[in-house]
mmCIF file as Biopython writes it, N, C-alpha, C and O atoms, coordinates in Angstrom:
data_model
#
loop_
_atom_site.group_PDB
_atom_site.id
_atom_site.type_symbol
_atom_site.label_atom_id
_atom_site.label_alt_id
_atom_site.label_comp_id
_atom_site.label_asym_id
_atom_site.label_entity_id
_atom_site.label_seq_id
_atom_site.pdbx_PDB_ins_code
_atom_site.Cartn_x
_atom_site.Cartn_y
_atom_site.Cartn_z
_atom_site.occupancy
_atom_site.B_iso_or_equiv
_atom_site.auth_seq_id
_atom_site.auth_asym_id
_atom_site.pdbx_PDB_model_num
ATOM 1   N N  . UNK A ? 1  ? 86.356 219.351 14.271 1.0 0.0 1  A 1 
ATOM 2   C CA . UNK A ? 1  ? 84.948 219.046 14.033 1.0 0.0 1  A 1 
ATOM 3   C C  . UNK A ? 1  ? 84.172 220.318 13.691 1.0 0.0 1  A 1 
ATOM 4   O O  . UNK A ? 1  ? 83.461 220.281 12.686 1.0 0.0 1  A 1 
ATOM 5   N N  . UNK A ? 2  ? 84.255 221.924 14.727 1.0 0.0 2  A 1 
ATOM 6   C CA . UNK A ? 2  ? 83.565 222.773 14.042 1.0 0.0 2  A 1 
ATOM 7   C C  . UNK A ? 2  ? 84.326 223.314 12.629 1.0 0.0 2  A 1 
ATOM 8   O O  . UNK A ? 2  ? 83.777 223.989 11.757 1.0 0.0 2  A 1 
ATOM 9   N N  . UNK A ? 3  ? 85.465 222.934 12.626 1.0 0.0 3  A 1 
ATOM 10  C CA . UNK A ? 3  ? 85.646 223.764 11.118 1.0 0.0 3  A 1 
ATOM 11  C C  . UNK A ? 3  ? 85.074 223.167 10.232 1.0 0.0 3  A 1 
ATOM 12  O O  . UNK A ? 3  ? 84.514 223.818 9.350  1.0 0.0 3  A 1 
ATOM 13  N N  . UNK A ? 4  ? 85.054 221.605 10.217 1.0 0.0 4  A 1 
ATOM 14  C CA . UNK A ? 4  ? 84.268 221.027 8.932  1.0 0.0 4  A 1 
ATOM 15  C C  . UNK A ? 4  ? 82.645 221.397 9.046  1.0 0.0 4  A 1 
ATOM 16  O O  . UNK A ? 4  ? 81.879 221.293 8.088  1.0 0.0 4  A 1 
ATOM 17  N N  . UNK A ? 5  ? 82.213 221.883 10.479 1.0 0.0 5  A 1 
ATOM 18  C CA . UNK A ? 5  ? 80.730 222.276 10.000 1.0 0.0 5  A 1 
ATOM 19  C C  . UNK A ? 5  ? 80.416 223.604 9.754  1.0 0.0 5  A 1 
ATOM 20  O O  . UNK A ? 5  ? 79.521 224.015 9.016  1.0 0.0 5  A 1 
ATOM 21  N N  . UNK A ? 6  ? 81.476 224.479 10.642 1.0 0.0 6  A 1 
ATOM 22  C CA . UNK A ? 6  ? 80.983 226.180 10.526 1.0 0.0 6  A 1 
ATOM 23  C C  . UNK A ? 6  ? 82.672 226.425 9.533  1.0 0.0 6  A 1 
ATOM 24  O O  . UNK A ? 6  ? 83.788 226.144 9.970  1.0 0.0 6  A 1 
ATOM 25  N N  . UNK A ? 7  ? 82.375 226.966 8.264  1.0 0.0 7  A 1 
ATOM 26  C CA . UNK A ? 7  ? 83.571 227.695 7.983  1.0 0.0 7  A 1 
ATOM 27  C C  . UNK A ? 7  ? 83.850 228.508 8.382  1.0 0.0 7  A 1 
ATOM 28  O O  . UNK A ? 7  ? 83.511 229.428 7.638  1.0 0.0 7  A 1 
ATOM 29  N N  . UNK A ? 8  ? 84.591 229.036 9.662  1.0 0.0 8  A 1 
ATOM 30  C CA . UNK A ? 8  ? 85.431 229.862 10.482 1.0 0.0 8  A 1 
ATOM 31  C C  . UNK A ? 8  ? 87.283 229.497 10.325 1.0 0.0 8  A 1 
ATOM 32  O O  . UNK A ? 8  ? 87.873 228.421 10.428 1.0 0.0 8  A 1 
ATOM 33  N N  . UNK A ? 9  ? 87.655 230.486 10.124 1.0 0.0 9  A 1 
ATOM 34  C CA . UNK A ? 9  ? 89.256 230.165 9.946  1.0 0.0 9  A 1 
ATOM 35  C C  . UNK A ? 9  ? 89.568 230.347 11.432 1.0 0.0 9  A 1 
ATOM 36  O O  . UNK A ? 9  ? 90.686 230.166 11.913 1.0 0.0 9  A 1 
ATOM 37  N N  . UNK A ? 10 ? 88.684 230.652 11.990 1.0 0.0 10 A 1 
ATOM 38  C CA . UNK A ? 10 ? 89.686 230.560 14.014 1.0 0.0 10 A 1 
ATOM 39  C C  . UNK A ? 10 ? 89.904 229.131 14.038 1.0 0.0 10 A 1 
ATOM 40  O O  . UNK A ? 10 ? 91.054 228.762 14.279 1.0 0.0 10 A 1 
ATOM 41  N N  . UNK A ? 11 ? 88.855 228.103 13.797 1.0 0.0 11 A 1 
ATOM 42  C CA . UNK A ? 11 ? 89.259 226.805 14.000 1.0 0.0 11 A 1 
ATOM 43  C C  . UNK A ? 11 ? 89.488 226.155 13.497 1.0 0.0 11 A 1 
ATOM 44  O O  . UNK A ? 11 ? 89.281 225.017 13.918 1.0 0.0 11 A 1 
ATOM 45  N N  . UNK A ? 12 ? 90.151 226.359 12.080 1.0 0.0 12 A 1 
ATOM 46  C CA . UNK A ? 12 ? 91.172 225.619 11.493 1.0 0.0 12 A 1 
ATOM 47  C C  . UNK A ? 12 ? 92.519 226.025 11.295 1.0 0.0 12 A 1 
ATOM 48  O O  . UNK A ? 12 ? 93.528 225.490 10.837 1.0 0.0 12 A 1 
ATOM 49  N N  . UNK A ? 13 ? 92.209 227.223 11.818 1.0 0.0 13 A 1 
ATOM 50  C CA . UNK A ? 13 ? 94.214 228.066 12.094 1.0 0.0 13 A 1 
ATOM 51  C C  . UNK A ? 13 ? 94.804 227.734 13.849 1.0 0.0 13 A 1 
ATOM 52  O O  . UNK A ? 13 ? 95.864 227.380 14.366 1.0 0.0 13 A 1 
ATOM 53  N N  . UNK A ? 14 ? 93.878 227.974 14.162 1.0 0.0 14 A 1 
ATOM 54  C CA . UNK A ? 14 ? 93.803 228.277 15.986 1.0 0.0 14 A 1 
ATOM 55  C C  . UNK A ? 14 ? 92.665 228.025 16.477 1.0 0.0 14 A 1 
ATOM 56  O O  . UNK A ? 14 ? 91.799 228.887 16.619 1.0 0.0 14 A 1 
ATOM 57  N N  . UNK A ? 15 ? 92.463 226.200 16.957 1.0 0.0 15 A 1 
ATOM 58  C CA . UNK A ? 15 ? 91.421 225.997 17.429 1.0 0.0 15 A 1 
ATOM 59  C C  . UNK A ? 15 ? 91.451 225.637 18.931 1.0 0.0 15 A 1 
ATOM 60  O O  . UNK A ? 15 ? 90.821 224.749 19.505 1.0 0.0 15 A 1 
ATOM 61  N N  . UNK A ? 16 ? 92.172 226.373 19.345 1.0 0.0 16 A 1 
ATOM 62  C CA . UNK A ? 16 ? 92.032 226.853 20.931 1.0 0.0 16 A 1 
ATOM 63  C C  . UNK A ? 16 ? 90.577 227.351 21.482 1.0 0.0 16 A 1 
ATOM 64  O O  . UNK A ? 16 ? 89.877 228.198 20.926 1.0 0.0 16 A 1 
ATOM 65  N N  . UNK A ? 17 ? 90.269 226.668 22.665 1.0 0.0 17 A 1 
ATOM 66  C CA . UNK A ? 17 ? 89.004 227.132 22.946 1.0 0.0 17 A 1 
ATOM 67  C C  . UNK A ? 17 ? 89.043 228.277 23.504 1.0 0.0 17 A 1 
ATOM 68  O O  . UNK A ? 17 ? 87.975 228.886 23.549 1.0 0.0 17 A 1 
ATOM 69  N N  . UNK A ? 18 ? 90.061 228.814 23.997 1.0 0.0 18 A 1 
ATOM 70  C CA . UNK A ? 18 ? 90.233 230.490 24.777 1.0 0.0 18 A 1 
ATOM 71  C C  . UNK A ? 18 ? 89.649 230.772 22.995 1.0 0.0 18 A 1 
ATOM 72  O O  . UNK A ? 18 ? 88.505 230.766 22.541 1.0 0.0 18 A 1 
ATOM 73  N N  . UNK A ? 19 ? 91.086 231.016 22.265 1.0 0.0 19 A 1 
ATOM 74  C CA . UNK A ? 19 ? 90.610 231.716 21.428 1.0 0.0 19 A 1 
ATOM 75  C C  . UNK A ? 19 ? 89.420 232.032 20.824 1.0 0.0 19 A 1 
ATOM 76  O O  . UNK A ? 19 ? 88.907 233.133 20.622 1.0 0.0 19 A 1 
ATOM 77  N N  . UNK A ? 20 ? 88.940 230.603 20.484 1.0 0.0 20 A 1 
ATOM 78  C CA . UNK A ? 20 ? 87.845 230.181 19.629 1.0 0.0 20 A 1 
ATOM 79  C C  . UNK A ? 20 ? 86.433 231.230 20.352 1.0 0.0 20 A 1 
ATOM 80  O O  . UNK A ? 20 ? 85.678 231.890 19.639 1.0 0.0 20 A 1 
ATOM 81  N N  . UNK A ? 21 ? 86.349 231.172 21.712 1.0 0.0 21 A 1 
ATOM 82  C CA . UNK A ? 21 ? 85.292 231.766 22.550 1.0 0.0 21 A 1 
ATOM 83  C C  . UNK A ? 21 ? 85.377 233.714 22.491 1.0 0.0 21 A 1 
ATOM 84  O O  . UNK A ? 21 ? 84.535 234.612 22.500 1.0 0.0 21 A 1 
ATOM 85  N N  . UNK A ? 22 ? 86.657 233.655 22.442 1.0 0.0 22 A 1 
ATOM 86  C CA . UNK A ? 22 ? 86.982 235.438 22.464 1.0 0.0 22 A 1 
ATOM 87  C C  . UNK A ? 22 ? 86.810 236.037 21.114 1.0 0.0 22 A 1 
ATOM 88  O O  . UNK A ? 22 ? 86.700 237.249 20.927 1.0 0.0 22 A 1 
ATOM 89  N N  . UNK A ? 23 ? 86.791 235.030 20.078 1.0 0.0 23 A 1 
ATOM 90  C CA . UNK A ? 23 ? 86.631 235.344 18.512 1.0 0.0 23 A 1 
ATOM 91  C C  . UNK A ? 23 ? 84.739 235.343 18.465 1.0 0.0 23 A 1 
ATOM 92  O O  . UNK A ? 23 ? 84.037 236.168 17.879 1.0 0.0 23 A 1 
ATOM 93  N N  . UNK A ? 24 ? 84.291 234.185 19.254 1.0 0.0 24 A 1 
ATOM 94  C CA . UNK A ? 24 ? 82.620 234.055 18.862 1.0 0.0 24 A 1 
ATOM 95  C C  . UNK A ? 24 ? 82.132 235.663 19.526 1.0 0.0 24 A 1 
ATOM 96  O O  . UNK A ? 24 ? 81.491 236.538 18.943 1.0 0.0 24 A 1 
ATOM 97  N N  . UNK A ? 25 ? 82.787 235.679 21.190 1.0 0.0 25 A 1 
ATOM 98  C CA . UNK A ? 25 ? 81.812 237.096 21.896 1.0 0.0 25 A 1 
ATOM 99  C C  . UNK A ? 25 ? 82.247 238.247 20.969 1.0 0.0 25 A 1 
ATOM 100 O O  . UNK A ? 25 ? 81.591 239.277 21.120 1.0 0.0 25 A 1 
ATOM 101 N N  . UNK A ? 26 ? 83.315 238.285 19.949 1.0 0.0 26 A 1 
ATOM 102 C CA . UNK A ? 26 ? 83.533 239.793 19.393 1.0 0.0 26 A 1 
ATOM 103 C C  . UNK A ? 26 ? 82.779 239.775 18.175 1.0 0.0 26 A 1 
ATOM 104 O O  . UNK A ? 26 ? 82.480 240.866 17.690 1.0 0.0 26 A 1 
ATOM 105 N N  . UNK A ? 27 ? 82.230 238.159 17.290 1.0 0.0 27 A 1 
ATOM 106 C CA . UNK A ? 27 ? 81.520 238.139 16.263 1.0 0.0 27 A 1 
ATOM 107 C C  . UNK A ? 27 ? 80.013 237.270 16.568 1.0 0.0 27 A 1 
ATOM 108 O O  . UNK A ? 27 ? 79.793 236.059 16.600 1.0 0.0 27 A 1 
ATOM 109 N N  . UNK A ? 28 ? 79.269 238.246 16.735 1.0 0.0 28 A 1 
ATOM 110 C CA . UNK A ? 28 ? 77.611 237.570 16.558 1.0 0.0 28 A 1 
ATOM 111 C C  . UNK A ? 28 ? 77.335 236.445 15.424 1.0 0.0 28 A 1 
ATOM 112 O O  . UNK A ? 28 ? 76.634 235.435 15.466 1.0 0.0 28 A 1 
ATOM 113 N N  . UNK A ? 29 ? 77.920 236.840 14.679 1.0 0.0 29 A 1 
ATOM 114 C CA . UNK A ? 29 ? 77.150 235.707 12.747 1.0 0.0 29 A 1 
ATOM 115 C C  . UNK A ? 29 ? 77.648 234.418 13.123 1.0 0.0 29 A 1 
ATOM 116 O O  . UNK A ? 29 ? 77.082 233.354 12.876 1.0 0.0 29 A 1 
ATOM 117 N N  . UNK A ? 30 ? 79.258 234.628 14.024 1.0 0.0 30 A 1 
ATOM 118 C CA . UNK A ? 30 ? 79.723 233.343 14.233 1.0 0.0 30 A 1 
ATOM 119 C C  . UNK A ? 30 ? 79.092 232.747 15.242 1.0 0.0 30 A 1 
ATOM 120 O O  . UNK A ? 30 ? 78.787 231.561 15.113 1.0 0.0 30 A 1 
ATOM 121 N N  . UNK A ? 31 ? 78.772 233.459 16.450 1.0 0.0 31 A 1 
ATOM 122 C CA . UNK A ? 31 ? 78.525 232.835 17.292 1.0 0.0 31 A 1 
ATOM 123 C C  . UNK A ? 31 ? 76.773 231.961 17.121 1.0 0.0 31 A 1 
ATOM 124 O O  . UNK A ? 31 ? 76.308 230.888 17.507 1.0 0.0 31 A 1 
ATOM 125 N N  . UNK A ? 32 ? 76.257 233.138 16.336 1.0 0.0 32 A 1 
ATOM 126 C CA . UNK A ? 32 ? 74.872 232.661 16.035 1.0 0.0 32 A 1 
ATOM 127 C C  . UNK A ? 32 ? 74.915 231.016 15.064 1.0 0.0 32 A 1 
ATOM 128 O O  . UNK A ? 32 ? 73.915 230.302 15.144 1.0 0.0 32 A 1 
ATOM 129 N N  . UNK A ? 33 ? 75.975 230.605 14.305 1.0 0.0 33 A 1 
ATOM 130 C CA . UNK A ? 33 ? 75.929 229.498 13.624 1.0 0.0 33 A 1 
ATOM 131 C C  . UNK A ? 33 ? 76.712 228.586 14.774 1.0 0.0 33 A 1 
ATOM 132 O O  . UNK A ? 33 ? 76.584 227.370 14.636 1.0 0.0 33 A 1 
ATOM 133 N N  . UNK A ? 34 ? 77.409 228.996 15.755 1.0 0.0 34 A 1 
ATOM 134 C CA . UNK A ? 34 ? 77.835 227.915 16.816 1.0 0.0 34 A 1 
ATOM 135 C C  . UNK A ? 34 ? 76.463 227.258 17.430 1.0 0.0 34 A 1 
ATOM 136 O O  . UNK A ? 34 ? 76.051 226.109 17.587 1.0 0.0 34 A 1 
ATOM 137 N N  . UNK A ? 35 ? 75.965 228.588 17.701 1.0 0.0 35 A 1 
ATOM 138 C CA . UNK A ? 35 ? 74.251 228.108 18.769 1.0 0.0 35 A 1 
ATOM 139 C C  . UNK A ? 35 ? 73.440 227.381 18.231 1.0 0.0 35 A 1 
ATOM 140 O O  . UNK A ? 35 ? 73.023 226.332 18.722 1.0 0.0 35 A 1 
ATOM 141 N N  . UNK A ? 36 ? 73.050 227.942 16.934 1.0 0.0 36 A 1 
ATOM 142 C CA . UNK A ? 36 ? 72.167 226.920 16.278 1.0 0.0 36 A 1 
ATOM 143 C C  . UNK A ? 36 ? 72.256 225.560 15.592 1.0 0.0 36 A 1 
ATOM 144 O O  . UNK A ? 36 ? 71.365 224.938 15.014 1.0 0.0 36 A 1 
ATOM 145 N N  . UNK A ? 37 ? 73.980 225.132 15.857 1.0 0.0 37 A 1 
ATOM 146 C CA . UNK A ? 37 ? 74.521 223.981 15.728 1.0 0.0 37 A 1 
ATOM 147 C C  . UNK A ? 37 ? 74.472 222.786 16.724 1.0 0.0 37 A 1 
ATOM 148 O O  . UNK A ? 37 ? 74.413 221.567 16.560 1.0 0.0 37 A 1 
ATOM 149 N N  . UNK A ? 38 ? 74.533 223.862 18.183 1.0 0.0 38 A 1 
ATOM 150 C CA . UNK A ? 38 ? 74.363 222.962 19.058 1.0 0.0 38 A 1 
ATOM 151 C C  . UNK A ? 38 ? 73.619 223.140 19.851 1.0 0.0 38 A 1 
ATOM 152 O O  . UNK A ? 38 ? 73.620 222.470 20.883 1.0 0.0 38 A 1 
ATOM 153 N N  . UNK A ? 39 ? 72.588 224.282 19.567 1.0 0.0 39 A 1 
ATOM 154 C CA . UNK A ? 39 ? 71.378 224.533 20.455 1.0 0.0 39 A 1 
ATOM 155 C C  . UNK A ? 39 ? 70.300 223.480 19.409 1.0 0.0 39 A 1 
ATOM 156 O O  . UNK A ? 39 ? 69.937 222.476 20.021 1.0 0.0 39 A 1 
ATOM 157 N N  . UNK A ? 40 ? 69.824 223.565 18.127 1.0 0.0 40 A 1 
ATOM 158 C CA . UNK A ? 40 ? 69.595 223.365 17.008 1.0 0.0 40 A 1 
ATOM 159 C C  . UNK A ? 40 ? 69.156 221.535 16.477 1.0 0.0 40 A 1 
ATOM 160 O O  . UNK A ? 40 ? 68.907 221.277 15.299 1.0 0.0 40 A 1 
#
């Protein structure tokens, strides 16, 4: 579901939520289009 809304290749290669979470805290741009997806 987030790959079809945020194009991120973590979650359409490896959509593990460990991963997925350790990829957003090391990238802001991503994490900022997670928040405003579901803060939003």
């Amino acid at each position: 579901e987030l790959a079809r809304r945020i194009d991120i290749r973590c979650f359409k290669n490896d959509p593990s939520i460990k991963s997925s979470l350790a990829f957003l805290r090391k990238t802001p741009w991503a994490r900022k289009k997670v928040e405003e997806l579901f803060l939003g």
